[in-house]
C-alpha positions in Angstrom: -23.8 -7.1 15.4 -26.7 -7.6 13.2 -27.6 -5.7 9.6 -29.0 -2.3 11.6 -25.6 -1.8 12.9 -24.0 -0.6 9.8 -23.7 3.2 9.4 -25.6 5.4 6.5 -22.6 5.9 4.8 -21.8 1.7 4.7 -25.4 1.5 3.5 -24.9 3.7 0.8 -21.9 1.4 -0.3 -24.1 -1.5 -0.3 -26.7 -0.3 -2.6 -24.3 1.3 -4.9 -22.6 -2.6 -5.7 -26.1 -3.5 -5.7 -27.2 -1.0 -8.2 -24.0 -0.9 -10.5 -22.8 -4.6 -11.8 -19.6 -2.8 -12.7 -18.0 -0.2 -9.7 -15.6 0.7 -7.9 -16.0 2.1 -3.9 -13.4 4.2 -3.6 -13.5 4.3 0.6 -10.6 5.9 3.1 -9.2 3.3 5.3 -11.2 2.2 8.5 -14.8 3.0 6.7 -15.4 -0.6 6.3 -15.1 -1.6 2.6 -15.3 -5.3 3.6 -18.4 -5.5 5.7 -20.2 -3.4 3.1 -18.9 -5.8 0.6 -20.3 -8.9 2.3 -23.2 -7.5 2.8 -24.0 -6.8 -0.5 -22.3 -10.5 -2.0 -25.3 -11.8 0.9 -28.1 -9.9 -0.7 -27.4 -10.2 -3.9 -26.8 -14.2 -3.3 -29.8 -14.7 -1.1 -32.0 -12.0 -1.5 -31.8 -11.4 -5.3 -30.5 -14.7 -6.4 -28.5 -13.0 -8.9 -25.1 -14.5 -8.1 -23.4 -17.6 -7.0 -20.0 -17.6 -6.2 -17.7 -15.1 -5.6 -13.9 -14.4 -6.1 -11.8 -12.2 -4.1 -8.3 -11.0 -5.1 -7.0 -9.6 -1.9 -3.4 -8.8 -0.3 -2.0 -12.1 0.8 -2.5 -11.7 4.6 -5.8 -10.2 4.1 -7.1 -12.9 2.3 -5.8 -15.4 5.3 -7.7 -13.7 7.4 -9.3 -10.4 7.0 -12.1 -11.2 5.0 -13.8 -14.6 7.1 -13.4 -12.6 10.0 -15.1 -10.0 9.5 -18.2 -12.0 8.1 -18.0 -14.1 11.7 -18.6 -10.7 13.2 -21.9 -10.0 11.9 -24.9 -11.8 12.5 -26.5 -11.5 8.5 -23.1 -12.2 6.9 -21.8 -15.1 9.4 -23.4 -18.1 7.4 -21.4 -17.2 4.2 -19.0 -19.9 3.9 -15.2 -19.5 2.6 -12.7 -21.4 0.8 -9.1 -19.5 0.5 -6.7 -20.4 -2.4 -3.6 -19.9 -0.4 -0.2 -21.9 0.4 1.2 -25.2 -1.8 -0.2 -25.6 -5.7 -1.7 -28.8 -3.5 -3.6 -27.0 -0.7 -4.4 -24.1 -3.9 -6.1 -27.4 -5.9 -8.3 -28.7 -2.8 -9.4 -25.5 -2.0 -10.9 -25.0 -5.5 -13.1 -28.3 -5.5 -14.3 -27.3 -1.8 -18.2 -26.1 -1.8 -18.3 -22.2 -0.7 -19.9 -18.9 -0.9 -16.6 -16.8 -1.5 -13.1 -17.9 -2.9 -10.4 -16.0 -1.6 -7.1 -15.6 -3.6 -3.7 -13.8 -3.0 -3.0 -11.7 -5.7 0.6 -13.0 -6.5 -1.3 -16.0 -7.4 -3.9 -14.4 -9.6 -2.0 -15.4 -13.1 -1.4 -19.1 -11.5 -5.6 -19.4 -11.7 -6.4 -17.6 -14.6 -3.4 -19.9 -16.6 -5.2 -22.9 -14.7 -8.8 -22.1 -16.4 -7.3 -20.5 -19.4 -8.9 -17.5 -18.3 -12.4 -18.6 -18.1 -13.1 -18.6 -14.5 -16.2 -20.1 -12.7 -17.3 -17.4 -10.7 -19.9 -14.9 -11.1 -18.9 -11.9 -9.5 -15.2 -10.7 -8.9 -14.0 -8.4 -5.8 -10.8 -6.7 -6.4 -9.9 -5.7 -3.0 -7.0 -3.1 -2.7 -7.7 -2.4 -6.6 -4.4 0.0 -6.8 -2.2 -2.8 -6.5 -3.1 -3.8 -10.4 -2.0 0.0 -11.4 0.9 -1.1 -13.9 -0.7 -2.4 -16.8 2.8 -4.5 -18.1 2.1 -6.7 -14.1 1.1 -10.4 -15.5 -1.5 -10.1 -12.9 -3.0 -7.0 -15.1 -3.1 -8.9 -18.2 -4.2 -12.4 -17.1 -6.9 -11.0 -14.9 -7.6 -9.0 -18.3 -8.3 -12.1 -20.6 -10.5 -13.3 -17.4 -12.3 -10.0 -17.1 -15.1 -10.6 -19.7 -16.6 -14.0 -17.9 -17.8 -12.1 -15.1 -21.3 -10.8 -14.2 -20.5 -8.0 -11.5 -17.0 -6.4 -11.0 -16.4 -4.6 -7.4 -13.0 -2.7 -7.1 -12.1 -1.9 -3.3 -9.7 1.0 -2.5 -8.6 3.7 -0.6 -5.8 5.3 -2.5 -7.0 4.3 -6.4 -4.4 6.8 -7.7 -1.8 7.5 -5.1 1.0 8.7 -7.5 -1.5 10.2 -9.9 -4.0 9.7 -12.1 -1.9 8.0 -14.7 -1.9 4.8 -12.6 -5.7 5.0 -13.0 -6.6 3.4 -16.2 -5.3 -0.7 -15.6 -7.8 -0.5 -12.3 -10.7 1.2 -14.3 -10.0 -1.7 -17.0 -10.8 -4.1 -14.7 -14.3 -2.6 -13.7 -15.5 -1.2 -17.4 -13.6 -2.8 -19.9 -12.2 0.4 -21.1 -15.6 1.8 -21.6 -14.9 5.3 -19.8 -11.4 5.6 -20.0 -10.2 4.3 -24.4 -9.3 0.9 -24.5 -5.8 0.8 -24.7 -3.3 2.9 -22.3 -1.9 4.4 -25.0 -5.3 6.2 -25.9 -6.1 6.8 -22.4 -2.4 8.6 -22.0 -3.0 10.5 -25.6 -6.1 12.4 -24.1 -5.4 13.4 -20.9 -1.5 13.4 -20.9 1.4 14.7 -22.4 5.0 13.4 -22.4 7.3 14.9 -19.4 10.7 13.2 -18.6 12.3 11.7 -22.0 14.9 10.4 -23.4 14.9 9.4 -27.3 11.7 7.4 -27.5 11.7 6.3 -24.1 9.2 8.5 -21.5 9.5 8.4 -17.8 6.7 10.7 -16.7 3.9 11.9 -18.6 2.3 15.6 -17.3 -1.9 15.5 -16.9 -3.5 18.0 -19.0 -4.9 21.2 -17.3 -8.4 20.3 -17.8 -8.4 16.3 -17.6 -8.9 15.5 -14.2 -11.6 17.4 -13.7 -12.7 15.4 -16.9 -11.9 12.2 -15.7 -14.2 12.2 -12.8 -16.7 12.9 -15.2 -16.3 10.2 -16.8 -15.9 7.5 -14.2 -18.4 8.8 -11.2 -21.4 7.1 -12.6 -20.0 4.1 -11.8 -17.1 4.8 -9.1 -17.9 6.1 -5.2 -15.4 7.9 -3.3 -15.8 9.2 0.6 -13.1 10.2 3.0 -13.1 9.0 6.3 -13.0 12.8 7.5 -16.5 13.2 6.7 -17.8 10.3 8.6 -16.0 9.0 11.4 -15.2 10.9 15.1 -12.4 9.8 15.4 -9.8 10.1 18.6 -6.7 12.5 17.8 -3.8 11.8 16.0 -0.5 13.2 16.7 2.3 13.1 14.1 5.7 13.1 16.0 9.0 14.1 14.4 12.0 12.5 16.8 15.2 13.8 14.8 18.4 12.6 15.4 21.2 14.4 14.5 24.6 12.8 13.4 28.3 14.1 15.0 30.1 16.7 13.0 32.2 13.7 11.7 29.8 11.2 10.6 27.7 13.9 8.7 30.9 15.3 6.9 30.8 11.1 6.1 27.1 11.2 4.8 27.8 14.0 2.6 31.0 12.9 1.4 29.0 9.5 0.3 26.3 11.4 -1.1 28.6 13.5 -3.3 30.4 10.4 -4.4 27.4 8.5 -5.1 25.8 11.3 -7.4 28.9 12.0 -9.0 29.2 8.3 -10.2 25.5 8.2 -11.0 26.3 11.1 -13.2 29.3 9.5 -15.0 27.4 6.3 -15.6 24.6 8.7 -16.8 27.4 9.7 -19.4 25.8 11.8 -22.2 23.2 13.9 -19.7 23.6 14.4 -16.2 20.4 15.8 -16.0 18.4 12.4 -17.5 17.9 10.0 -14.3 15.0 7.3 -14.6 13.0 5.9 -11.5 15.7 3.2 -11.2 19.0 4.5 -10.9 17.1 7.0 -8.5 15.7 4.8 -6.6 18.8 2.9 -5.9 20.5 6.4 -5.4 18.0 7.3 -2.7 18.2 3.7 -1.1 21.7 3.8 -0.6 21.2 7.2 1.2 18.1 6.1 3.4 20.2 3.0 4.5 23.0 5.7 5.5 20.5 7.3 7.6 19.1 4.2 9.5 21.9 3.3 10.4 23.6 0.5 8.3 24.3 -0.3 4.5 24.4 -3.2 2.2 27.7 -3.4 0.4 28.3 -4.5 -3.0 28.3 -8.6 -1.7 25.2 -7.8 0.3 27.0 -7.9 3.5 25.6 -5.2 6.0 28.3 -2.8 7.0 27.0 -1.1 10.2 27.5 2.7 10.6 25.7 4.0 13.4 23.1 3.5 16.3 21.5 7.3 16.7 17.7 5.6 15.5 18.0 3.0 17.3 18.8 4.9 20.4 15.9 7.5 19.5 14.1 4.1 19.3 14.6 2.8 22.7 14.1 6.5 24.0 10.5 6.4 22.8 9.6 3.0 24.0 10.8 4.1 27.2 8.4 7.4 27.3 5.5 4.9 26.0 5.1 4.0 29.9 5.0 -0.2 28.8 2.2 0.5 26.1 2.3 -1.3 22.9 4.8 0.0 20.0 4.6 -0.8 16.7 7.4 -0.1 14.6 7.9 -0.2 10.6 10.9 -0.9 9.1 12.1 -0.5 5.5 15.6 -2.9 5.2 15.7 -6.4 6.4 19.1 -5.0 8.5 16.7 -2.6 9.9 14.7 -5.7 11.7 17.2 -7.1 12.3 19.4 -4.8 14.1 16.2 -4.0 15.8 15.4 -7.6 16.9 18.8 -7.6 18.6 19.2 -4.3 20.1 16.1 -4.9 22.2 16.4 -8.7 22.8 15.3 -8.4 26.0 11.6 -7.6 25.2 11.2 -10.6 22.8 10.4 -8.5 19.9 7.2 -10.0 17.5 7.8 -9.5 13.8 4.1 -9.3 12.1 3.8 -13.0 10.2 0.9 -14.4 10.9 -2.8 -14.6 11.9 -1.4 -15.3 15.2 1.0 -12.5 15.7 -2.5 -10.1 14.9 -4.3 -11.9 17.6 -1.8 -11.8 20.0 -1.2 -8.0 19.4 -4.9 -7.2 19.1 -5.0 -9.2 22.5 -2.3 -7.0 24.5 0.6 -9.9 24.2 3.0 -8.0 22.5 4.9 -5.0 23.3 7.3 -4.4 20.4 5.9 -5.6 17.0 8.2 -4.9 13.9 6.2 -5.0 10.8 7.3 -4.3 6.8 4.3 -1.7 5.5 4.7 -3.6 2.5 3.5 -6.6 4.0 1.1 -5.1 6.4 0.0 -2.0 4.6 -3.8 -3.3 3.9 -6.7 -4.2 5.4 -5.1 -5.8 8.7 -6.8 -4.8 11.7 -4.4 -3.8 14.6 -6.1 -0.6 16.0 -7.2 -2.8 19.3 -3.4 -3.9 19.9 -2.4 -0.5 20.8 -2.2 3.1 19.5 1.7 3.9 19.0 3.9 3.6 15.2 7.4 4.3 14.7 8.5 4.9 11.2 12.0 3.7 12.2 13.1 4.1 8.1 10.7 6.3 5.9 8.7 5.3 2.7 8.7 7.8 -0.5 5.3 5.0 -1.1 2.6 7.4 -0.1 0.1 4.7 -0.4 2.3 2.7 2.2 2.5 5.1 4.6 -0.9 6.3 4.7 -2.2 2.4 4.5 0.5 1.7 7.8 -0.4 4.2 9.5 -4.6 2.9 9.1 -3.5 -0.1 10.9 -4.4 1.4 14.1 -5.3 5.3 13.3 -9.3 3.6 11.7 -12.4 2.9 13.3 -12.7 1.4 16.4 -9.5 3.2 17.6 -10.2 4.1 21.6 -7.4 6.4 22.2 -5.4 8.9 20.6 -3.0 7.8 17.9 0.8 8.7 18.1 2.7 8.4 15.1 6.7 8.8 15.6 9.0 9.7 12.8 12.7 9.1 13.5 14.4 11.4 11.4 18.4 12.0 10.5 18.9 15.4 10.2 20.8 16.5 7.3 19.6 13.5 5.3 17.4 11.9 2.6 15.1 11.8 5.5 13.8 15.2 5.3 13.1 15.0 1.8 11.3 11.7 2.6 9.1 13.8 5.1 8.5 16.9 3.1 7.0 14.8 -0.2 4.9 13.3 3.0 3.6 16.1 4.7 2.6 17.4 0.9 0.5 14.5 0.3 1.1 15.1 -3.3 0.1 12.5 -5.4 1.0 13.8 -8.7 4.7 14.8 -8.7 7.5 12.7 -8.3 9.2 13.5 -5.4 12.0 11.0 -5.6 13.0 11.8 -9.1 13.0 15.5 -7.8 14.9 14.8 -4.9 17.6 13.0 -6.9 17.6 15.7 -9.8 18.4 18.5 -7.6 21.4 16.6 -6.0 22.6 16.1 -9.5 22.5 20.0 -10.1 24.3 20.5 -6.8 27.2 18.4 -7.2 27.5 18.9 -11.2 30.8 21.1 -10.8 32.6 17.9 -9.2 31.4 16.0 -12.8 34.0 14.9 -15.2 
């Protein structure tokens, strides 16, 4: 494919890095962030001879492959070379002093390079690819990518999802582009504008509510600079079919399931102590893990031994890859006992879990039927659509950004047939609420912390 093959919209992209030394391209999954990307790091290196070398920060198996691969595809971006700071401190060290167009670093080891240059790094333009994962500002990738910010000449941050549990997450990535310019300096300016304190307790806030007319003000501020399109608006895309598969437990292990549930709030209350109303995103979190594990099947007890409980998902499992007539199925799982219980259950079909470069290519190539994949891990910029067209969300994510991101692996462009996506769901369960703060798409509230707050209320009568 040549230059002429890229779409208007992918054109667009290109002349707005071109045009704006600071952005951020704000583009659904499967609209082709990267190739734009390239092409405009090969103009602007070649054409304008305005840059040299580039860095990318990218999700670790993106940058081991993503990024070099799609340049081979294209005959005007093909010649740029690559050098990726991955693996050993050793193989990290020799890939700095090799000769290339673009650098390519994971962004766990971000802080590692920035310490190793004292922040000064050599490179004049910076690609932030998957710019939402530097949304906390307290990361030590935030704030040693902070002190490097100033020594670079052009900024690019790549995304799909820039705020996907609202717009409070936004000011660390638009940092990173503008130095603060649009949106205060400090976080604590930024949140004193357009926010007001929600969830409290003392001088300690948990959620901070937007104000009515600040998002609407917020765009204002950052779209000079910032371009957004949804993949809706461009792509034909084949159908996609959402599939609920719910299980439902016998009368005796749900009267089990709820008995746990009530005793697990109750003693979340107690250990709450002076308001059982007051819960913070970690003790619900935990709360709502120990309920989802409950659901798939297993638990973790307090030694981290897993206590199995039942196999209902894992049958729903096996009755879907059954009805999938030999076709390709890719599942995601959310505990490690999940893969494993699924690795052993279906033995005989020499289950792949997603590792490498070569468990893509042997998917993309048709030489895998079952391939269990973390959406943590696999949530970004891997292309898998050509493998096959079936997911199963064996354990759900409250992560919206994770489930939307897995679920682009194969529902993007270049997908030939229609995309199924199975839930398996435990009726009765955390599941459902799972599902519901899905479907809503709501970026804003927090679902989990609701969730876990209106268990609280249920079972306060049973509170000492």
């Amino acid at each position: 494919m040549d230059r002429s093959n890229l779409h208007k919209y992918q054109n667009v992209c290109v002349e707005h890095i071109i045009s704006h030394p600071f952005c951020g391209v704000f583009l659904d999954m499967g609209l082709g962030k990267t190739i734009s990307t390239l092409t405009a790091i090969e103009e602007l290196k070649y054409d304008y001879c305005e840059i040299d070398t580039v860095l990318v920060i990218a999700p670790k198996r993106v940058a081991e492959t993503v990024w070099e691969e799609e340049a081979k595809k294209w005959d005007h971006t093909r010649h740029l070379t690559f050098s990726k700071i991955i693996g050993t401190e050793k193989q990290r060290m020799a890939a700095l002093k090799k000769k290339a167009d673009v650098y390519i670093i994971s962004r766990d080891n971000i802080a590692w390079l920035c310490s190793l240059y004292a922040a000064k790094l050599p490179y004049d333009m910076l690609v932030i690819d998957e710019l939402s994962s530097f949304k906390a500002h307290q990361t030590q990738r935030f704030k040693s990518l902070r002190l490097a910010r100033p020594w670079f000449k052009r900024v690019v941050g790549l995304t799909g999802t820039p705020a996907p549990n609202g717009l409070i997450n936004l000011w660390p990535q638009m940092y990173l582009i503008d130095r603060g310019e649009r949106l205060e300096k400090t976080i604590t300016a930024y949140r004193s504008r357009y926010f007001r304190p929600g969830a409290s307790n003392g001088y300690v806030v948990y959620s901070y509510n937007i104000l009515p007319e600040s998002e609407k003000l917020i765009q204002e501020k950052i779209k000079d600079i910032c371009i957004s399109m949804r993949a809706e608006d461009y792509l034909e895309m084949p159908e996609r079919i959402d599939n609920f598969v719910k299980v439902v437990m016998p009368s005796k292990l749900m009267d089990a399931y709820k008995n746990f549930e009530k005793e697990s709030v109750i003693t979340l209350a107690n250990e709450l102590k002076e308001n059982t109303t007051t819960v913070n995103a970690v003790n619900a979190a935990a709360l709502s893990n120990k309920l989802l594990q409950f659901a798939n099947g297993a638990m973790y007890d307090e030694n981290r031994n897993v206590v199995p409980i039942h196999d209902l998902k894992l049958e729903a499992l096996k009755e879907i890859i059954e009805s999938s007539d030999g076709k390709p199925v890719l599942v995601a799982w959310t505990y490690q006992f999940d893969r494993d219980r699924i690795k052993a259950y279906f033995r005989n079909m020499a289950p792949r879990e997603l590792k490498s470069a070569q468990d893509i290519n042997d998917w993309n190539a048709g030489k895998v039927q079952l391939m269990l994949a973390h959406p943590a891990s696999a949530g970004h910029g891997i292309n898998l659509q050509a493998g096959g067209n079936i997911i199963v969300w064996f354990g759900l994510t409250w992560s919206l950004e994770l489930y939307q991101q897995f679920n682009a692996r194969l529902y993007r462009q270049g997908q030939k047939e229609r995309t199924i996506i199975h839930h398996i769901v435990a009726s009765g369960t955390e599941d459902e609420n799972v599902v519901k703060a899905l479907k809503s798409k709501d970026r804003t509230q927090n679902n989990l912390m609701n969730s876990i707050k209106a268990k609280l209320e249920l079972y306060r009568a049973f509170m000492r």
